[in-house]
Wavefront OBJ file of the C-alpha trace (Angstrom):
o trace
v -33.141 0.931 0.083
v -30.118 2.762 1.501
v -27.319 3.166 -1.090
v -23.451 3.199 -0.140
v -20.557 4.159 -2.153
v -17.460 1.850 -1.942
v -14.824 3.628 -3.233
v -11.791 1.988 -4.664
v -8.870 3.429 -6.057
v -5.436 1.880 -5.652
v -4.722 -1.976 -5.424
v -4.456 -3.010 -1.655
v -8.670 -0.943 -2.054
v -9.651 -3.841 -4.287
v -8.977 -6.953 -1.526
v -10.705 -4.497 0.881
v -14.076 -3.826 -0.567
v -14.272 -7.661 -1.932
v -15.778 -8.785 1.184
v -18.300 -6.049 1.989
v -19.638 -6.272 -1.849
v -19.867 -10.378 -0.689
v -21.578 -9.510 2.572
v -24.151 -7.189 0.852
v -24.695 -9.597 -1.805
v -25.149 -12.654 0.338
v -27.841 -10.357 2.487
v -30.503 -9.245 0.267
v -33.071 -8.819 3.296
v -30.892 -6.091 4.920
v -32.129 -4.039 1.693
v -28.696 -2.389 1.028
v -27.535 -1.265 -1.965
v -23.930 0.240 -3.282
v -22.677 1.471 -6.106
v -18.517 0.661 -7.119
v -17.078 4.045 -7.459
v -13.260 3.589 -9.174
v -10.805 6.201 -9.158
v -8.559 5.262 -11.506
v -5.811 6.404 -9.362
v -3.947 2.935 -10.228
v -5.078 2.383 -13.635
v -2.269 -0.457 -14.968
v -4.076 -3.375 -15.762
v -1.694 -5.381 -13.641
v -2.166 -2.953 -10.575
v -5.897 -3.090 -11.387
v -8.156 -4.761 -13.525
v -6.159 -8.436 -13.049
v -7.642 -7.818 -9.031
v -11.140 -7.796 -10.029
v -11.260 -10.514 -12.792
v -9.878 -12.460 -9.477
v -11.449 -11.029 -6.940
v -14.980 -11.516 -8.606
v -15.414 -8.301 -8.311
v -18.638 -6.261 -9.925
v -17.237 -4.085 -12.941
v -17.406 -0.102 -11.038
v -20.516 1.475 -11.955
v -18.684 4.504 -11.703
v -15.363 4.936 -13.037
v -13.245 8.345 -12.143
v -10.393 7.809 -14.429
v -7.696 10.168 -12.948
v -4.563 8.291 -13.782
v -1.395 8.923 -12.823
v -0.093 12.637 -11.540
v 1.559 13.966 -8.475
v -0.065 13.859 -5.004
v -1.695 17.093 -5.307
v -3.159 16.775 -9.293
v -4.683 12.981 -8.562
v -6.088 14.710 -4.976
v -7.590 17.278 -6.883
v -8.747 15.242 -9.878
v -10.497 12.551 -7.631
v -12.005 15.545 -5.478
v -13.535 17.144 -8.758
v -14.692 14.114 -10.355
v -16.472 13.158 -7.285
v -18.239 15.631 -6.343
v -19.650 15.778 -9.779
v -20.868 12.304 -9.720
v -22.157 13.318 -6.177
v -24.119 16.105 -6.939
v -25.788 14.380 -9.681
v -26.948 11.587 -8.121
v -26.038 11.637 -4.363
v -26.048 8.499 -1.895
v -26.644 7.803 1.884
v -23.110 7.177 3.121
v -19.447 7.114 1.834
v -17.640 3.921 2.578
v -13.455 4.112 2.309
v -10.738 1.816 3.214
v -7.409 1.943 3.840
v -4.860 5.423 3.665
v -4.550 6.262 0.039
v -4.867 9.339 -1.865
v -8.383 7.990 -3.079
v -9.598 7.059 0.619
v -9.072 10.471 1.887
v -9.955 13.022 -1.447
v -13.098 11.125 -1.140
v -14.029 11.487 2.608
v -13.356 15.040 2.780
v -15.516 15.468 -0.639
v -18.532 12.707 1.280
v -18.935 15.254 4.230
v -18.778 18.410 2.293
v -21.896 16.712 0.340
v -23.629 16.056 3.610
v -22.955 12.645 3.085
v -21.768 10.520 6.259
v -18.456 8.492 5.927
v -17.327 5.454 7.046
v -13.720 4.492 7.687
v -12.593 0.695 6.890
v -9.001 0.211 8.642
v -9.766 3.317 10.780
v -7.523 4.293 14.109
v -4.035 3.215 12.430
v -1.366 4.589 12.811
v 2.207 4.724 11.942
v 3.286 8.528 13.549
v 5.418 9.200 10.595
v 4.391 12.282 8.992
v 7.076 11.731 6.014
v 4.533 9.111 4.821
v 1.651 10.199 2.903
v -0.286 7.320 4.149
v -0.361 8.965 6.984
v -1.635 12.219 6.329
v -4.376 10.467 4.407
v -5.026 8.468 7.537
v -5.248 11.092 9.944
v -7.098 13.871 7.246
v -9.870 10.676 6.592
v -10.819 10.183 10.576
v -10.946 13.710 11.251
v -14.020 13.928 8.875
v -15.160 9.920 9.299
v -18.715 9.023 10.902
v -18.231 5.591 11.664
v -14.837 4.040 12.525
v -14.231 -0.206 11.524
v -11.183 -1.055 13.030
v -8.944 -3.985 12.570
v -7.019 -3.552 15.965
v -7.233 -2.625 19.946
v -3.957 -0.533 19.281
v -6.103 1.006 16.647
v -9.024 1.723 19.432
v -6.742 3.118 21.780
v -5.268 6.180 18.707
v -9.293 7.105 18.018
v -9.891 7.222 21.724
v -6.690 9.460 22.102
v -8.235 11.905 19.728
v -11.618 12.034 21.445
v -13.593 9.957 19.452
v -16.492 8.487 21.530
v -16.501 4.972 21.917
v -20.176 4.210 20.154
v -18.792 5.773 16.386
v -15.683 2.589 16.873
v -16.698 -0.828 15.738
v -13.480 -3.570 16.205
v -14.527 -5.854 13.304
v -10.976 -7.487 12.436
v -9.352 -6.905 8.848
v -10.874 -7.180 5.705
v -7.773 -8.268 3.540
v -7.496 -11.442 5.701
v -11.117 -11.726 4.842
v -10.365 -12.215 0.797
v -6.788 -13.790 1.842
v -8.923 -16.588 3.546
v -11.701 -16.893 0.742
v -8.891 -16.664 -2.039
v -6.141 -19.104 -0.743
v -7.613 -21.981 -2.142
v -7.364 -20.654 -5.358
v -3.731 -18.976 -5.482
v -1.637 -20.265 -8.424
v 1.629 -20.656 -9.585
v 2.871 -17.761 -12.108
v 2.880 -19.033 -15.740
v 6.980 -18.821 -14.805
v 7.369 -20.324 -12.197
v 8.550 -23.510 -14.010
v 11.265 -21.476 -15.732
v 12.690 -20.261 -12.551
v 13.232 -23.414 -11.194
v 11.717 -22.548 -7.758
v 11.131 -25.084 -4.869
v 9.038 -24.511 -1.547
v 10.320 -23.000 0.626
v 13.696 -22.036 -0.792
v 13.483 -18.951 -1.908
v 12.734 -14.982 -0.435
v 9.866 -12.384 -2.632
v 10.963 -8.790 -2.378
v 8.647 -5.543 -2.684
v 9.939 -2.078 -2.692
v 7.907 0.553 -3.378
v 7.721 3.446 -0.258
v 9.399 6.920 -1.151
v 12.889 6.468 1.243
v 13.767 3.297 -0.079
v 13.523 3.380 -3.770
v 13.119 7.552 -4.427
v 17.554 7.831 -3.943
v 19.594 5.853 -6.566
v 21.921 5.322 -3.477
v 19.708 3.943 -1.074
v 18.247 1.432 -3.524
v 21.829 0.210 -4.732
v 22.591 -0.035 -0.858
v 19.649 -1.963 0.210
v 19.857 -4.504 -3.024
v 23.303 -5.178 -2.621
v 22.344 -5.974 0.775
v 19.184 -8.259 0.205
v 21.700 -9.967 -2.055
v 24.131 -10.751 0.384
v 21.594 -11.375 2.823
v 19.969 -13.875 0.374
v 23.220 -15.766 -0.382
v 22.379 -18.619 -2.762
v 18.917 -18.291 -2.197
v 16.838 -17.090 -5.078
v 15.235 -13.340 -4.848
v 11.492 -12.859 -6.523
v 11.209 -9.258 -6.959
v 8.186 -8.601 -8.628
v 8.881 -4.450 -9.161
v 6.389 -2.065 -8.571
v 5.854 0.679 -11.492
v 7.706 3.130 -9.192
v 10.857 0.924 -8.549
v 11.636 -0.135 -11.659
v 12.425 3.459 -13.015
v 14.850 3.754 -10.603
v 16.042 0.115 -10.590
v 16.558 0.598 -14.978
v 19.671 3.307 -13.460
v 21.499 0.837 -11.122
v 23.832 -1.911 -11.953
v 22.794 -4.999 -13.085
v 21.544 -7.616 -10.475
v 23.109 -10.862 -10.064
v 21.273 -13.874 -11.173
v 19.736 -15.410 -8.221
v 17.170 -12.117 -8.446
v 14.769 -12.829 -10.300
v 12.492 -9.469 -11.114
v 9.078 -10.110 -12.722
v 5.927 -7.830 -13.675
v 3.543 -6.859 -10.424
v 1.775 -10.275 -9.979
v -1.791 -10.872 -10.082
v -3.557 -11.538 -6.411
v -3.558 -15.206 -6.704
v -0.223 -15.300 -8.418
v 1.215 -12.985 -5.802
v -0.503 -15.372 -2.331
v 1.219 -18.517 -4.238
v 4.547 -16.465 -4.157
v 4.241 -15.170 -0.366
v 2.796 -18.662 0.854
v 5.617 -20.602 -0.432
v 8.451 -18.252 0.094
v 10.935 -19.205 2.978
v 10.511 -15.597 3.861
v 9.416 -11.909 2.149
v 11.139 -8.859 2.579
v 9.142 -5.632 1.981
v 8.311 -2.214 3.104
v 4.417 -2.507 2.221
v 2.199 -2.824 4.983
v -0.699 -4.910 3.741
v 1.659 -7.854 2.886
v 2.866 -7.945 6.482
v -1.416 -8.895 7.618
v -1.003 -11.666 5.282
v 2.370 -13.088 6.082
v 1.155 -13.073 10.065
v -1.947 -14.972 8.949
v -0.283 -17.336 6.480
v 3.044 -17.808 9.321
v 5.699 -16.830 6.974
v 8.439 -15.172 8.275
v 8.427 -11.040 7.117
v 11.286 -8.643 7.440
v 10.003 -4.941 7.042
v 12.272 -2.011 5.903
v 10.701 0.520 7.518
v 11.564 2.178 11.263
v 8.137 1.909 11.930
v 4.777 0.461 11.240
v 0.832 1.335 11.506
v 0.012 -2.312 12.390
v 1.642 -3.060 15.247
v 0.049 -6.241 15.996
v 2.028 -7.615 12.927
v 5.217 -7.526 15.044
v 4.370 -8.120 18.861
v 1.879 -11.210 17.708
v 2.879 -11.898 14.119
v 5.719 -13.212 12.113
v 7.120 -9.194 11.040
v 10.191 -7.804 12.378
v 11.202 -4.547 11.902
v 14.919 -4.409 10.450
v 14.736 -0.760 9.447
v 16.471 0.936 6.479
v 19.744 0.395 7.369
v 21.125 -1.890 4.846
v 23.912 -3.655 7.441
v 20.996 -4.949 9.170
v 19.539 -6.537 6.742
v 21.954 -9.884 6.204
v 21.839 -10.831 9.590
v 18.484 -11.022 9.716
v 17.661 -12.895 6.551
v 20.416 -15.100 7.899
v 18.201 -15.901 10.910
v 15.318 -17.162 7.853
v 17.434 -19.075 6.095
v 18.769 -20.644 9.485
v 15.242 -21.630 10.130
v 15.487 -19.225 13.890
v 12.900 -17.001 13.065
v 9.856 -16.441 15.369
v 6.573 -18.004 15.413
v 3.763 -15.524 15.101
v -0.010 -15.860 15.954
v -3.479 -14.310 14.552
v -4.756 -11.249 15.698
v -8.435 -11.112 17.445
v -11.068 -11.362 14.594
v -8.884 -11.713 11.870
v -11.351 -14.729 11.210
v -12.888 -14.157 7.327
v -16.179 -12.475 8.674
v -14.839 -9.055 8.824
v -17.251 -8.000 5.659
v -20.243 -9.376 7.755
v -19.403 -7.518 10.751
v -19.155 -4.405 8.870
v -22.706 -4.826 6.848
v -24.408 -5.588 10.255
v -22.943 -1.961 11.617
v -23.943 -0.290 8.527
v -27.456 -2.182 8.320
v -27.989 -0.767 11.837
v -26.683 2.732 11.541
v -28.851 3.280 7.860
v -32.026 1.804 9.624
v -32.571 -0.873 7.330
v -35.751 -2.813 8.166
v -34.313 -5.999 9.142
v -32.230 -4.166 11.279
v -34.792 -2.040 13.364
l 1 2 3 4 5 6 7 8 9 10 11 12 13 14 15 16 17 18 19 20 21 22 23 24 25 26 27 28 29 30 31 32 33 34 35 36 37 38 39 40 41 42 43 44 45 46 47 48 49 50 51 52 53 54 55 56 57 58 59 60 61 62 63 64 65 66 67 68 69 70 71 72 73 74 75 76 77 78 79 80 81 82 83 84 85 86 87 88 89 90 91 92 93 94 95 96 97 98 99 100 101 102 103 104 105 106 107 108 109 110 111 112 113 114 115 116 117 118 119 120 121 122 123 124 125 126 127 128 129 130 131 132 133 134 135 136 137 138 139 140 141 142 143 144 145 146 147 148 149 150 151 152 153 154 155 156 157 158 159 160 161 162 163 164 165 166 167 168 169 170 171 172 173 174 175 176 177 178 179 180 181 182 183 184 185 186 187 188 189 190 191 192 193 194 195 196 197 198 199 200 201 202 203 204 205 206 207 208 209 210 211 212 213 214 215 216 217 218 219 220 221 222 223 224 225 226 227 228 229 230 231 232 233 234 235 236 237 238 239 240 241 242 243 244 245 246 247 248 249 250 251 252 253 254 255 256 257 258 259 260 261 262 263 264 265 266 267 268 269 270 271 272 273 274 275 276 277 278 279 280 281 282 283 284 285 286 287 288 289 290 291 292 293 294 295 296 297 298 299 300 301 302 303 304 305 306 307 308 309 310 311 312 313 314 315 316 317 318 319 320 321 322 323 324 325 326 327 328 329 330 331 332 333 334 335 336 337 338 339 340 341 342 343 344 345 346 347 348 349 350 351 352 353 354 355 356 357 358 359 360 361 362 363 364 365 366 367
């Protein structure tokens, strides 16, 4: 029985690997096995351990503990730990999602093992090399076997770079496939009653990439801007771990923000599926406002999932903050576009990628 590593490391990994772990489980003739490998690289409960009590996730059966450090020492610390766990007891392929530090420290450690790699979220790409997304991104598929993508845009980058056409499976998007499963369970925070908040009538806020929250100034700029842009409208800010050091040095916010702990998964899909509209510069929450039609306004310049803008409900305002009021304007105005689902963002992306594996490991059902 074939064994593959899922490696997890940093939140958005958890949502990812939910479904496979539910497609191998649900398919005991396939005769697959895998074994949880956690990196530790996000090792707050709240950024961590609340995802799999939720997620019904299997505790890891490995767990790399490399906490917190700069890019380099948490590469390095994942890389070593590993390969140790590798060269003591190896298995048949290395499975990674996503573009963070764990994704790629692990793929590059997988082939230099001998062992094969697979690639969830493959082929994106944002072509901004000040992200370190994307140097993950690009560093995992130069060493990756077998490519899952979640997009035809994402195709079209893996064909660019000469990857043949029969290591690329289009199999949709894995964090839709939990977002689906989950959103009959999402619940209110245990404050929500304090707040006062209504459907519909009020904006969540995440900051957390390097050029918005890194400068004092920039920060200050874009708040004060999101506040204006909000008016009366109450601001959920639940503050990343990064943010809120910086945040502690700026002037107090006015009271319509409201800034709470990172929120639990089914906590945080209450917030996004009630809000009147989110503002963020994280990726992953831009899938799940196209899926769940809520208007999204993204401060970034660019974006690795395209598909969230020309066919979902994202917009790309940039980083300039005078851009941002006019646009939240357009929310609260109720003129903002109507967005559609990608192809195969369906729930059965976790099937679609056990099938592919099933095949490519020779399991028996699958010869």
């Amino acid at each position: 029985m074939p064994r593959i590593d899922l490696i997890a490391g940093a939140r958005p990994n958890f949502m990812k690997v939910a479904p496979i772990i539910r497609a191998i489980q649900s398919r005991p003739e396939l005769g697959l096995r895998f074994r949880l490998v956690h990196t530790g690289q996000h090792y707050d409960r709240r950024m961590s351990g609340d995802f799999f009590d939720q997620l019904g996730l299997p505790d890891p059966d490995a767990n790399l503990g490399v906490g917190s450090g700069t890019q380099a020492e948490q590469t390095g610390a994942i890389m070593r730990s590993y390969e140790a766990l590798l060269a003591g007891d190896p298995s048949d392929l290395c499975l990674v999602v996503g573009d963070v530090t764990s994704t790629m420290a692990c793929a590059v450690v997988a082939r230099k093992a001998g062992v094969p790699v697979a690639h969830v979220e493959a082929g994106i790409r944002s072509g901004d090399w000040s992200m370190p997304e994307e140097v993950n991104r690009v560093v995992t598929d130069a060493v990756t076997n077998y490519f899952f993508t979640t997009s035809e845009v994402a195709n079209a980058h893996l064909r660019a770079a000469g990857v043949p056409d029969e290591r690329v499976f289009f199999v949709g998007n894995t964090m839709i496939d939990t977002l689906l499963a989950q959103r009959s369970r999402f619940q209110a925070p245990e404050w929500w009653p304090q707040l006062a908040l209504r459907d519909r009538s009020y904006f969540v806020l995440t900051l957390h990439r390097p050029a918005n929250v890194d400068s004092a100034g920039q920060l200050q700029a874009l708040m004060q801007a999101i506040v204006d842009g909000a008016g009366d409208v109450p601001v959920v800010f639940p503050v990343h771990p990064r943010t809120a050091a910086m945040l502690r040095t700026l002037p107090a916010l006015p009271g319509t923000v409201h800034v709470v702990e990172p929120q639990p998964y089914l906590e945080f899909g209450y917030l996004v599926s009630h809000a009147m509209g989110v503002v963020t510069d994280s990726g992953g929450v831009t899938e799940e406002t196209t899926v769940l039609g809520i208007p999204c306004l993204t401060l970034r310049d660019n974006t690795e999932r395209p598909e969230t803008v020309t066919m979902g409900t994202n917009e790309l305002i940039g980083t300039d903050p005078t851009r941002i009021p006019p646009a939240m304007a357009r929310v609260r105005a109720g003129q903002w576009k109507t967005g559609a689902v990608p192809p195969l963002w369906d729930g059965r992306t976790g099937e679609r990628i056990v099938d592919v594996l099933a095949t490519v490991l020779g399991c028996s059902a699958h010869r």
